[in-house]
MIPANU-772579 format. One record per residue (C-alpha): residue in three letters; x, y, z. Coordinates in steps of 0.02 Angstrom, whole numbers, plus 50000, padded with zeros to 5 digits. Example, Ala and Ser with C-alpha at 12.3 -4.5 7.8 and 13.67 -1.06 7.14 Angstrom:
2
REC rest  east north    up
REC  Ala 50615 49775 50390
REC  Ser 50684 49947 50357
% end
This chain:
400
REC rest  east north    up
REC  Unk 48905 49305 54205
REC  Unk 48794 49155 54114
REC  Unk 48735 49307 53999
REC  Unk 48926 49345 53961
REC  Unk 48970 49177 53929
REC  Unk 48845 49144 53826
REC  Unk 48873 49300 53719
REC  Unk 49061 49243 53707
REC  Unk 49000 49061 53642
REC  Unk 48877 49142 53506
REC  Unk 49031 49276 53457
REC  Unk 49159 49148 53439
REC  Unk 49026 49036 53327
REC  Unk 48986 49157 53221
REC  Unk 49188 49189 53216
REC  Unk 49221 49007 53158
REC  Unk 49076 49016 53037
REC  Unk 49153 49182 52964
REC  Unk 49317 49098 52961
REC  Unk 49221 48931 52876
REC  Unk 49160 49037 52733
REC  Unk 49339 49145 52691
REC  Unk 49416 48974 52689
REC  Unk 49261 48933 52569
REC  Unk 49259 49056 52467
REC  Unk 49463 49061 52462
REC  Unk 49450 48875 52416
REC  Unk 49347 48908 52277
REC  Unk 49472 49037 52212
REC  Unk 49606 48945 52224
REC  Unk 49503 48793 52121
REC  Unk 49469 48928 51972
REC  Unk 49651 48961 51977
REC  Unk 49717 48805 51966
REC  Unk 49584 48727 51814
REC  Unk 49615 48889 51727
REC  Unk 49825 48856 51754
REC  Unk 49808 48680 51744
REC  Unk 49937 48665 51840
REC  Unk 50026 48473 51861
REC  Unk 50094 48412 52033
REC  Unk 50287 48451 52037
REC  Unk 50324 48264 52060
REC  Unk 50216 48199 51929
REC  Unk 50326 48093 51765
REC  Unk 50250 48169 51590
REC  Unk 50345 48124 51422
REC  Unk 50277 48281 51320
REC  Unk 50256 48236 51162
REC  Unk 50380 48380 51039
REC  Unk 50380 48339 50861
REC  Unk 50507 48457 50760
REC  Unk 50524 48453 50567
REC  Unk 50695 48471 50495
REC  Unk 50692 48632 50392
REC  Unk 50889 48647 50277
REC  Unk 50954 48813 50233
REC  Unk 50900 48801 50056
REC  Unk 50705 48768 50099
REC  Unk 50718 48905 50231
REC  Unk 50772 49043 50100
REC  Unk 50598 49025 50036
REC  Unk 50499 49057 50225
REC  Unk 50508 49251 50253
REC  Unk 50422 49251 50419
REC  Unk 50536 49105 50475
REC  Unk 50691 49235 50437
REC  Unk 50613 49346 50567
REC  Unk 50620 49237 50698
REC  Unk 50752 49221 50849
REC  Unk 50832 49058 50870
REC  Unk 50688 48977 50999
REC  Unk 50548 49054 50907
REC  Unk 50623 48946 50746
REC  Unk 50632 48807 50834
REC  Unk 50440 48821 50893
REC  Unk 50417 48872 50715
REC  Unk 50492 48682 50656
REC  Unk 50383 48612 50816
REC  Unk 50219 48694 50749
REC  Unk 50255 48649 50554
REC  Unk 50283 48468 50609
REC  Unk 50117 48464 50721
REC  Unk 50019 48554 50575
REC  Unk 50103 48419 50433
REC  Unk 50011 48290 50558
REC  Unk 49880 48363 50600
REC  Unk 49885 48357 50776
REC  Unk 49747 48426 50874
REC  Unk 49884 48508 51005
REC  Unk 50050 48543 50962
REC  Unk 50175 48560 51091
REC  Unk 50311 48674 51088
REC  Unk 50448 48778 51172
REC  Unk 50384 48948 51219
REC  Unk 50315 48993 51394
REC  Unk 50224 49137 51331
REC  Unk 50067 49102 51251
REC  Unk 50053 49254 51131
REC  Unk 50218 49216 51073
REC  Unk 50171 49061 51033
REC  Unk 50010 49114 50929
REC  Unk 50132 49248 50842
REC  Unk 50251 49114 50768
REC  Unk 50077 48996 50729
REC  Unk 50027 49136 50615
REC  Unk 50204 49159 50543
REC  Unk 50178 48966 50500
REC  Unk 50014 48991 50426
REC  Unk 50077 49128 50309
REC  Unk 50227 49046 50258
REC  Unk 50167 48891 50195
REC  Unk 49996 48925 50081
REC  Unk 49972 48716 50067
REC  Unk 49898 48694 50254
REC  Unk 49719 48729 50180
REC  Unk 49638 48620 50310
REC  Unk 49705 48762 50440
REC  Unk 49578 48907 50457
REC  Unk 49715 49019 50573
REC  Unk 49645 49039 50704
REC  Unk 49731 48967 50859
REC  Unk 49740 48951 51055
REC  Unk 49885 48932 51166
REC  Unk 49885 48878 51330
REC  Unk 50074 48876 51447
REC  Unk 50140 48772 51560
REC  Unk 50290 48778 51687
REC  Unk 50286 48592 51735
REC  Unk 50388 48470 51708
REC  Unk 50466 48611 51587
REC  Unk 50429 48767 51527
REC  Unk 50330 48736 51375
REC  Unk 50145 48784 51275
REC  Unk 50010 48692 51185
REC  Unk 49944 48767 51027
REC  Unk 49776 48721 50980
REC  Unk 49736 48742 50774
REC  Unk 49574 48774 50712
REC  Unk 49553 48650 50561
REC  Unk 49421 48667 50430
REC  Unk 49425 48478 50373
REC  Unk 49549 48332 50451
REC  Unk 49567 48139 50396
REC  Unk 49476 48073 50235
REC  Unk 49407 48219 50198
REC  Unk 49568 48323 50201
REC  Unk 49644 48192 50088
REC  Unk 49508 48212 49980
REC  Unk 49533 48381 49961
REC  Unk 49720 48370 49936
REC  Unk 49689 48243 49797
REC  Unk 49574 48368 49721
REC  Unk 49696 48529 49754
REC  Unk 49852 48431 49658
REC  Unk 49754 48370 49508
REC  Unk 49693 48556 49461
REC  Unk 49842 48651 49513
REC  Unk 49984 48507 49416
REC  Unk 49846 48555 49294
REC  Unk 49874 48747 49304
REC  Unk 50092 48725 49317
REC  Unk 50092 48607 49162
REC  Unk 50039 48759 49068
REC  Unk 50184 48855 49111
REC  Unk 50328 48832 49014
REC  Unk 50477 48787 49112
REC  Unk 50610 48880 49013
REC  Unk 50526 49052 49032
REC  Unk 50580 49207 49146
REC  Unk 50551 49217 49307
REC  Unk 50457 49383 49256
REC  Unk 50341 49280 49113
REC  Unk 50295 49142 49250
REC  Unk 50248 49280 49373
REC  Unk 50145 49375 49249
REC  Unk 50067 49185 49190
REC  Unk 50013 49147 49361
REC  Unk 49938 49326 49393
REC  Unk 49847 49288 49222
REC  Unk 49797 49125 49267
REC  Unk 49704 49153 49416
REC  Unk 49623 49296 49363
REC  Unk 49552 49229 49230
REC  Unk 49509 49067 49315
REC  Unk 49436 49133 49494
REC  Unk 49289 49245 49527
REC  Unk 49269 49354 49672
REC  Unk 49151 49317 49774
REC  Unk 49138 49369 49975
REC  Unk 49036 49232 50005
REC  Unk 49132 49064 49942
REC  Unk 49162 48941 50046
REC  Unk 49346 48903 50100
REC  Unk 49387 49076 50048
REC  Unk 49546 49069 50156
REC  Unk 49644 48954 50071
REC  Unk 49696 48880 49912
REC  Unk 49548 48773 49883
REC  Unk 49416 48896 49852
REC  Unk 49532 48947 49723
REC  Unk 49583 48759 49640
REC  Unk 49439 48687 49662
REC  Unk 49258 48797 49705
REC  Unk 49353 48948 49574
REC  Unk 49265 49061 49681
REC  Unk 49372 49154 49820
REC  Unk 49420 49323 49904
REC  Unk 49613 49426 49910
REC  Unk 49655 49263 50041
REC  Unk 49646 49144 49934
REC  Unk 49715 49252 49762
REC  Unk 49853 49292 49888
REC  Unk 49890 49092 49933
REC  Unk 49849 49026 49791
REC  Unk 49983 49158 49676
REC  Unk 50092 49111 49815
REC  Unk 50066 48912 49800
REC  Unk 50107 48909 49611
REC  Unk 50242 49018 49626
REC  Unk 50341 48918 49777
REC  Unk 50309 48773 49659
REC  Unk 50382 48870 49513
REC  Unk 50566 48895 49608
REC  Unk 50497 49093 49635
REC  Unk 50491 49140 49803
REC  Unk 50327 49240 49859
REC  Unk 50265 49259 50016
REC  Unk 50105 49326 50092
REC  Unk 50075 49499 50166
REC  Unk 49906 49574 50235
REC  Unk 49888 49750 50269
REC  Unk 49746 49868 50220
REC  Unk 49684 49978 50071
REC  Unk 49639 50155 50023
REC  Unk 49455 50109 50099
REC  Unk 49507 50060 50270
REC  Unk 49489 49867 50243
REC  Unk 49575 49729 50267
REC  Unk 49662 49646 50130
REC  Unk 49815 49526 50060
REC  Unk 49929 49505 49925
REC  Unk 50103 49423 49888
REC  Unk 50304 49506 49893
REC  Unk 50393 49420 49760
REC  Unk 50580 49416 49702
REC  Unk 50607 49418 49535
REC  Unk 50786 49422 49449
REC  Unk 50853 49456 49646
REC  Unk 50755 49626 49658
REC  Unk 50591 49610 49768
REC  Unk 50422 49659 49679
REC  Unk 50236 49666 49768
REC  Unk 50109 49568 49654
REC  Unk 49916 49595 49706
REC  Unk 49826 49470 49601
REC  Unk 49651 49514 49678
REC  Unk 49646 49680 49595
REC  Unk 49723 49639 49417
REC  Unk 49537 49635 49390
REC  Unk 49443 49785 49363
REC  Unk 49254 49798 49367
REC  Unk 49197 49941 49294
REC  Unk 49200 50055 49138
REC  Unk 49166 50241 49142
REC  Unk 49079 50293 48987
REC  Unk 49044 50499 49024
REC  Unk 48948 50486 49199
REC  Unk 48890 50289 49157
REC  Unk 48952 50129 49224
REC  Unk 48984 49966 49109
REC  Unk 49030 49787 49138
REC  Unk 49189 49785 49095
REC  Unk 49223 49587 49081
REC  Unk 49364 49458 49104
REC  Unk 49486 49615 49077
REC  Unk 49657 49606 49167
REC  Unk 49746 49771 49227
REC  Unk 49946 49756 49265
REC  Unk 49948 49902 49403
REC  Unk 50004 49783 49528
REC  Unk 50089 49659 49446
REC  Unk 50284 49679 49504
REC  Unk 50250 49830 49554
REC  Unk 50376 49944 49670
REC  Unk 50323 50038 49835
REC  Unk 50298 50215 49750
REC  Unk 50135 50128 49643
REC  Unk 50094 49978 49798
REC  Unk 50078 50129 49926
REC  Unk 49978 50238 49840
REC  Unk 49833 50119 49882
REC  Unk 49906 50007 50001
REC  Unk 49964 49996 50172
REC  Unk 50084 49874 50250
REC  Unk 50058 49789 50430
REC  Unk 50185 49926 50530
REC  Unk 50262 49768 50618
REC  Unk 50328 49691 50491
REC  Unk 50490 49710 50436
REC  Unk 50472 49695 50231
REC  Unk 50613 49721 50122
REC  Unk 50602 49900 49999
REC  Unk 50549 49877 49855
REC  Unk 50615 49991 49749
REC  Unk 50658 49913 49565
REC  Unk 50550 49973 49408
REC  Unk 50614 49836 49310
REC  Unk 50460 49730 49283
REC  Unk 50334 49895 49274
REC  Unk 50202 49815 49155
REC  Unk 50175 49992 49073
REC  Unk 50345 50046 49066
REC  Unk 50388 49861 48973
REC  Unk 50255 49881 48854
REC  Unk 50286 50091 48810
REC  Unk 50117 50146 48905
REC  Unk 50209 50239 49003
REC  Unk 50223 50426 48979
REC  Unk 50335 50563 49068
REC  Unk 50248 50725 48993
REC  Unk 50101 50778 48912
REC  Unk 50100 50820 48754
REC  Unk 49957 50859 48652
REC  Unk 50038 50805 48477
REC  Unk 50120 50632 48564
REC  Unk 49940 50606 48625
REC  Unk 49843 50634 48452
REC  Unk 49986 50539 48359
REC  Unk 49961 50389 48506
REC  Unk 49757 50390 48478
REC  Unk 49756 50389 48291
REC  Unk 49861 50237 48285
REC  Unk 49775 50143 48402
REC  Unk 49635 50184 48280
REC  Unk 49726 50140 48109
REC  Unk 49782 49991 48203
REC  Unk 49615 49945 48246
REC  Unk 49657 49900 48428
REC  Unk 49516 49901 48530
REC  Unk 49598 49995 48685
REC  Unk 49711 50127 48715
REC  Unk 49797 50137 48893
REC  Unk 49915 50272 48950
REC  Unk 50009 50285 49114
REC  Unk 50062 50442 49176
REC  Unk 50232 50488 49292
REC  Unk 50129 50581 49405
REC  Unk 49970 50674 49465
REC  Unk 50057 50837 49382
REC  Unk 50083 50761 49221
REC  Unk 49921 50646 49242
REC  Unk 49814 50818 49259
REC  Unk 49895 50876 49108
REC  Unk 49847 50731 48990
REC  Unk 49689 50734 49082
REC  Unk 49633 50924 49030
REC  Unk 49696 50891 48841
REC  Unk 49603 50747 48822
REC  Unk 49451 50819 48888
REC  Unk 49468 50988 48838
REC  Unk 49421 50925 48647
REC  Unk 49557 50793 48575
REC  Unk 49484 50641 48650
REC  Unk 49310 50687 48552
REC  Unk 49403 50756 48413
REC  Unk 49488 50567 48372
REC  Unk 49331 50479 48419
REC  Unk 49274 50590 48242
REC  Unk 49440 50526 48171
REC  Unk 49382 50343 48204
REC  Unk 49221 50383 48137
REC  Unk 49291 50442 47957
REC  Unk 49419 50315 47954
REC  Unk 49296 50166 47965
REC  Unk 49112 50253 47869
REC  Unk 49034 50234 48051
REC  Unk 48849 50320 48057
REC  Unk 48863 50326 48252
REC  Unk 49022 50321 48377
REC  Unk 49047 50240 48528
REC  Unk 49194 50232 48678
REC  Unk 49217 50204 48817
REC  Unk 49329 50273 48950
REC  Unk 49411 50225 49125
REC  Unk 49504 50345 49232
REC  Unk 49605 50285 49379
REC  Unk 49666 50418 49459
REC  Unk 49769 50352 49589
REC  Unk 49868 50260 49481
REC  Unk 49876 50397 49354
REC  Unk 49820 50304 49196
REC  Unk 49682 50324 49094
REC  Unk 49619 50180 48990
REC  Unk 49509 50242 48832
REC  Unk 49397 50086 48754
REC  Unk 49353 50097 48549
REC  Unk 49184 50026 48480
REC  Unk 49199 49979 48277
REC  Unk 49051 49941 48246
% end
């Protein structure tokens, strides 16, 4: 019996020290749970702090991701763009869902191309008491004297850049200046620092398609023009931006970053082209945009589908057919005019091909001959650039 007992006191030990450790172990659960919920004792008095920014009808025509918002997602919107105006460390606002709340931080941070002290990057963390509400978190790349600095710097270069621009002009001509502008003023480089916003543009004039893409859509917000900022991908796979305009009420896609081209094809060898500016994707319509780009699926943009503004079709370089006598007549002017390039847009791949084989298939060396006649030359040199997806062929004249 003293053997039995004694087994029954050692069971019912190691019973309670079973039990000790589950309540343990469940105790230091529950403590995970509750730092990683942060959750507040029902009956504790908070004043949260909600700022909201006042945003009128007019200035919201202008905020494209804004106009895809439901009524409390604007309203977190105006919370966020208050917070980021003051550069708040956490800004509170109305959601309970935490990846609804980073979705309308990112709308914010493409809307408005003049928070370059934001990096976009964000973290939201909910809350059910007292309210239902979430804390966004911004990731800033500079904050108090040395964001003002910056800003100082930023609005002397670009009131620069706008005084250049003629007020009376088109809305077309101050597109096409600020597409100009930049080009000629920024170099591409992966690398540069700030290369997210508008300051690697403004002020290092070294950037990447971010900061073309906010900095064309900066100067044009400031022109009156609305322009927005869209981010998709390329022919290659990667990631890039650019800007949807509106222009004389039709919408037009602008992608500043690749008004530059790089190289010249002369035969099989590659030259330098230079400071050069192509118009393929300036106010350009979805049948040319799509042919190398592709849009984020969930967003809703508008069609573009106007022609208007086509650079090439503006400036007769753009051709329907192929015609071998059109074509001789168009390279022997170019010639007697003494221009130093020739470029020709085609319809389509079909007519493209066309032009292509006539070219090559002897009148492109044929008026190179011409040239060399016309001007006593001993030797004769161009230069040609094919861009196939765009259809257009761009054919370079040396005179001398």
């Amino acid at each position: 019996m003293l053997k039995q007992r004694k087994r029954r006191r050692i069971i019912k030990k190691i019973m309670l020290i079973v039990i000790l450790l589950m309540i343990s172990l469940l105790a230091g659960v529950l403590a995970i749970q509750i730092l990683w919920k942060k959750t507040i004792p029902a009956n504790s008095e908070m004043t949260l702090p909600f700022l909201e920014r006042v945003i009128g009808n007019e200035e919201a025509e202008n905020y494209f991701y804004y106009s895809l918002l439901k009524e409390n997602e604007q309203k977190a919107y105006r919370e966020i763009l208050a917070g980021l105006e003051a550069g708040r460390d956490e800004i509170y606002v109305h959601l309970s869902n935490p990846d609804q709340g980073n979705r309308v931080y990112q709308y914010v941070y493409m809307d408005h191309p003049e928070f370059f002290w934001c990096d976009g990057s964000s973290r939201t963390t909910s809350y059910t008491v007292p309210e239902t509400y979430s804390v966004i978190m911004p990731g800033y790349t500079c904050s108090g004297e040395e964001r003002a600095r910056r800003k100082v710097e930023i609005d002397t270069e670009s009131e620069i850049w706008l005084a250049q621009i003629a007020p009376e002009l088109s809305e077309y001509e101050k597109i096409k200046q600020v597409y100009e502008k930049i080009i000629n003023s920024v170099e591409y480089r992966v690398d540069a620092p700030e290369n997210q916003n508008i300051y690697s543009v403004f002020v290092g004039h070294e950037s990447v398609c971010a900061g073309y893409a906010r900095a064309t859509q900066y100067l044009l917000n400031r022109l009156g023009i609305f322009c927005t900022y869209v981010t998709g991908e390329v022919y290659t796979g990667e990631a890039h931006a650019w800007n949807l305009v509106k222009c004389d009420g039709e919408y037009y896609y602008v992608d500043t970053t690749w008004g530059d081209p790089v190289f010249l094809q002369e035969e099989n060898a590659l030259e330098t082209i230079g400071n050069e500016i192509t118009y393929d994707y300036l106010c350009c319509s979805d049948d040319e945009l799509l042919k190398t780009h592709t849009l984020e699926s969930d967003i809703p943009y508008p069609a573009c589908t106007a022609d208007t503004y086509d650079y090439y079709k503006r400036n007769g370089m753009y051709y329907e057919m192929a015609d071998a006598e059109l074509l001789e007549r168009i390279l022997q002017s170019s010639i007697e005019e003494k221009e130093d390039k020739v470029v020709m847009k085609f319809r389509d791949d079909a007519v493209y091909e066309e032009a292509r084989q006539i070219l090559f298939g002897g009148l492109l060396e044929a008026q190179a001959q011409y040239l060399g006649r016309w001007y006593g030359l001993n030797q004769i040199h161009y230069y040609y650039r094919e861009d196939v997806r765009a259809n257009k062929l761009t054919i370079y004249w040396k005179y001398n």
